[in-house]
N, C-alpha and C positions, 0 to 999 in steps of 0.2 A: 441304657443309653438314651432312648428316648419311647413314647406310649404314644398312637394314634388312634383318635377315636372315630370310626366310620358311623353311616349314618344309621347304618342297622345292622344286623347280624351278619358277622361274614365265616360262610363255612366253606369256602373254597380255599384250594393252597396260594400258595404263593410261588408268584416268578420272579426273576429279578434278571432287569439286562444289563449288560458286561461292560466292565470301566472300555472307557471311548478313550483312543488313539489319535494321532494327528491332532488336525485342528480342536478335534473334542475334547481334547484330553484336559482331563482336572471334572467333567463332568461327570454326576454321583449316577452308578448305577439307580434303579427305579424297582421300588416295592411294587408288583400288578397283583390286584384283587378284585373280586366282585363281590357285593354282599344282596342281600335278602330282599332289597325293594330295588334289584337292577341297576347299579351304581356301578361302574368301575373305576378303579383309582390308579393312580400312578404316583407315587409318593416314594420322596427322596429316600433310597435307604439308609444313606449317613447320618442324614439331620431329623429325617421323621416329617420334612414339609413337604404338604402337598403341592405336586407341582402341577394337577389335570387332575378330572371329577368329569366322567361323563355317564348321564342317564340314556343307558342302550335300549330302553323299554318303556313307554311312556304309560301301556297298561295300567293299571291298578294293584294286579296280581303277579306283574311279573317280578322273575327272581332270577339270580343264578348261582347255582349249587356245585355246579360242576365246574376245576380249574380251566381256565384257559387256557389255549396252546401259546407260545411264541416262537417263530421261526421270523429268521432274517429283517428284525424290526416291523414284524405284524404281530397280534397281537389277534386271536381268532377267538370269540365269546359264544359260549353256546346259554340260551336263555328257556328257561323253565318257566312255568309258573303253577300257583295255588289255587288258580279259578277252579281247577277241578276239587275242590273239596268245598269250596264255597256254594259249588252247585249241591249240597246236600239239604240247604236251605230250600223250599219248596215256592220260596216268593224271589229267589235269585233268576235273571233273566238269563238264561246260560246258553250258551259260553259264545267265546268273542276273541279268546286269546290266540293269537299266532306264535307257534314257534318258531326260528329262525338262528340261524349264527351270522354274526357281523364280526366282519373285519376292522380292526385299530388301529392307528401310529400308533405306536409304544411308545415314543418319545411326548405326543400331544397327546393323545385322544383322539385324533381329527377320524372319523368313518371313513372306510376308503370303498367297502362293498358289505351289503347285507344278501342275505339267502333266505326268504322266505320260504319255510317247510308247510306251508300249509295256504290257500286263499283266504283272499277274504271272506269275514261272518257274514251273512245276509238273515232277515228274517224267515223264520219255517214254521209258523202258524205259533199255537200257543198248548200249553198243557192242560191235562184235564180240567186243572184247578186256574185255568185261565193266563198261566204266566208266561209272559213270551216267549219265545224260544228260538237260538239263533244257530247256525254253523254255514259252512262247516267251522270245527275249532279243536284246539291244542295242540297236538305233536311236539311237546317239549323236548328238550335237548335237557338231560341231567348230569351230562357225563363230560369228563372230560374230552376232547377231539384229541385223534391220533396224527400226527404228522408226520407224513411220507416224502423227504425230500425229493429224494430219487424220481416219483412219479408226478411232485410238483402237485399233491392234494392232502386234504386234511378228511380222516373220517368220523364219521359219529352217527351215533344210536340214537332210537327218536322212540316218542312214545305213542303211546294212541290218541284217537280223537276223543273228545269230548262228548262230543256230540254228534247227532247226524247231519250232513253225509258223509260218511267217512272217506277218504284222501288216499292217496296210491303213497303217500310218504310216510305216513303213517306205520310204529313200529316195525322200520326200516333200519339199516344202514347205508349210510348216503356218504358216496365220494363227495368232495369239495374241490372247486380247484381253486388254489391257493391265491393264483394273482387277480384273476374275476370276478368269483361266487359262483361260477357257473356249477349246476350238477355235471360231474363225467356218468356215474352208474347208481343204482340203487337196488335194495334189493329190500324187501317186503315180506314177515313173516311172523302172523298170519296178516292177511286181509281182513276191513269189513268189523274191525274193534274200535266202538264208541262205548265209553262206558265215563262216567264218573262217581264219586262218593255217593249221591243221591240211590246209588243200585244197592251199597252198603247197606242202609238204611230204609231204602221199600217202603216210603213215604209217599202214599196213595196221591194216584195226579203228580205226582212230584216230576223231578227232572231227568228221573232213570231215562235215557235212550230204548225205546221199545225194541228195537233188535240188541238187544245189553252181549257186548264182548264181555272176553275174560280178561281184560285188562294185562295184554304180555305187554308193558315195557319193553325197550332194552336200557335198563336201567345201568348195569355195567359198562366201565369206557371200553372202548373198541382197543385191541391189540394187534399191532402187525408185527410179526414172528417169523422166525425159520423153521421149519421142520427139518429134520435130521439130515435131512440130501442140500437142504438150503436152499430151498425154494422158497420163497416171501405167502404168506397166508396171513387175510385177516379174517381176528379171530373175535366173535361176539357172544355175548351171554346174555341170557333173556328172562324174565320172568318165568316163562314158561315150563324153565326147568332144562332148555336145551341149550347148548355150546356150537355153536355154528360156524364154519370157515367156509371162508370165499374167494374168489379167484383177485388179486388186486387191479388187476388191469381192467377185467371186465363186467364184474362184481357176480358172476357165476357162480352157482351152487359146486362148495368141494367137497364138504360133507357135515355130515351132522350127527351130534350126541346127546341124547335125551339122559340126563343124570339127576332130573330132580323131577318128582311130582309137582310143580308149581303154582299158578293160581296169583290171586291178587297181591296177595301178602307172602307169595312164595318165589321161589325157582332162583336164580342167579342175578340176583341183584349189585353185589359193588365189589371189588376190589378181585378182576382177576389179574394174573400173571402168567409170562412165558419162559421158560431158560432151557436151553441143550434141547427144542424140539419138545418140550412138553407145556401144554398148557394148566397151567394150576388154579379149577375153578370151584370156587366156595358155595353153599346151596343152603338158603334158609327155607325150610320147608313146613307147613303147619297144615293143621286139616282144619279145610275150610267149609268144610259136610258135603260139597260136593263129592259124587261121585267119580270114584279113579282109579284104571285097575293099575297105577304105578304108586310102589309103595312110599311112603313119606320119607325121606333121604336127605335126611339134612348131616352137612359137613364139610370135608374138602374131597376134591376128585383131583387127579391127575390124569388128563389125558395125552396121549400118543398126537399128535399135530398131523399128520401125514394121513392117517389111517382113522383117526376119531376113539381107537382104541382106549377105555377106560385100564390107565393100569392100574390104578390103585383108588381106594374110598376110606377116607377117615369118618365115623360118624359121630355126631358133634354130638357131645353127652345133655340128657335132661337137666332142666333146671329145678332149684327148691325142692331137690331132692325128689321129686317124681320121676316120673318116666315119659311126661309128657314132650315132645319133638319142638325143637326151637330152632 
């Protein structure tokens, strides 16, 4: 029917809002996306023209990977970015990037509220090798936001700092309220994780964080659920390798399940799900030479929602014919 070309990579889904009634009527639903240098689009889904183009991130590095929500003509972006791998360069002045979700007409573009996760970068002296050094920084948003009408908030997983000083938002889950930006609750786990690619790589002087996290994301979008009695639980997966629920109203610890050895490259990173009171969360696991008495468990899990109970574990078979854990 028709091809649009965005201005760089778009890995997020698509939304699209609903043919308009009354006075609106005859007006073309709207393709919403974002792509890879923090663009979002609103573009005709009948004809393919774009009808709004806005730049949510003026960054360098920023991006957004994760879909947006839309509830009641808002349009809720959660924005990532790359600075953290950029920082592996040893002459990159790191980092500066804020995380944040902003709010959108869906119909224009027009900003109605932002939510900065993270303060402003300030300078923190310089690195061995002399290069400047800034935070605090990053708390990306990679994930989709969960939308709660009922409670009137949007929630979402956040990632760690970049740098030091590390942030109370930081690899968190943060209520949103939906007509503000205001935070309702948050919840924080672990504290005190600055890490970037530069730790990867152990480039003398370089930009490693001297107190180096284990880099837990919550790379996974957040899930609000029923458990079997039907009670509301949100539900979040972590790098780390754990599955966490939380109370929605006051973002209270309800329990927790460690189902994957985790690590940088590991633990529950993208695509969980809920149905009938069970959460169904997937585990990329790999040994990263760190020391760990939890064994490497990569695959799917289904857990019990109410109780954290593991019922069942599929283990995700070696590749190229090894036996090695992927």
């Amino acid at each position: 029917r028709w091809t649009f070309e965005a201005s760089a990579e778009v890995r997020t889904g698509l939304l699209f809002t609903p043919w308009q009634r009354g006075r609106a009527a005859g007006r073309h639903p709207l393709a919403l996306f974002g792509d890879s240098v923090a663009n979002v689009y609103g573009i005709d889904a009948v004809t393919g023209r774009q009808v709004w183009k806005v730049r949510v991130d003026a960054h360098p590095a920023a991006r957004i990977t994760g879909q947006p929500a839309l509830h009641r003509g808002s349009l809720f972006v959660p924005i990532a970015s790359l600075e953290e791998g950029a920082a592996a360069n040893p002459a990159y002045p790191c980092c500066t990037f804020r995380g944040s979700v902003v709010a959108l007409d869906a119909a224009t573009g027009r900003e109605k509220w932002r939510t900065w996760l993270v303060p402003p970068a300030n300078p923190q002296g310089a690195t061995p090798l002399g290069t400047a050094r800034f935070g605090p920084a990053g708390v990306p948003v990679w994930n989709a936001p969960a939308v709660d009408p009922r409670r009137g908030v949007i929630y979402v997983g956040t990632g760690n700092n970049y740098s030091q000083p590390t942030t109370e938002l930081s690899n968190a889950i943060v209520a949103i309220d939906m007509a503000s930006g205001a935070i309702r609750w948050s919840y924080q786990a672990p504290p005190n994780d600055a890490w970037n690619v530069g730790c990867a790589y152990r480039t003398a002087g370089g930009n490693c964080p001297d107190d180096e996290g284990p880099d837990f994301d919550f790379g996974a979008g957040v899930v609000l659920a029923k458990d079997a009695a039907g009670h509301d639980v949100v539900l979040a997966g972590q790098k780390s390798g754990i599955a966490w629920g939380l109370d929605p109203d006051t973002g209270k610890l309800a329990g927790q399940t460690k189902v994957g050895r985790g690590g940088a490259g590991g633990g529950i990173h993208f695509g969980m799900a809920a149905a009938d009171g069970v959460l169904f969360a997937p585990v990329t696991d790999m040994d990263d030479g760190k020391p760990s008495d939890f064994p490497l468990s990569p695959g799917l899990n289904a857990l019990d929602i109410a109780t954290g109970r593991q019922l069942w574990h599929v283990a995700a078979p070696g590749a190229c014919g090894d036996k090695r854990p992927q």
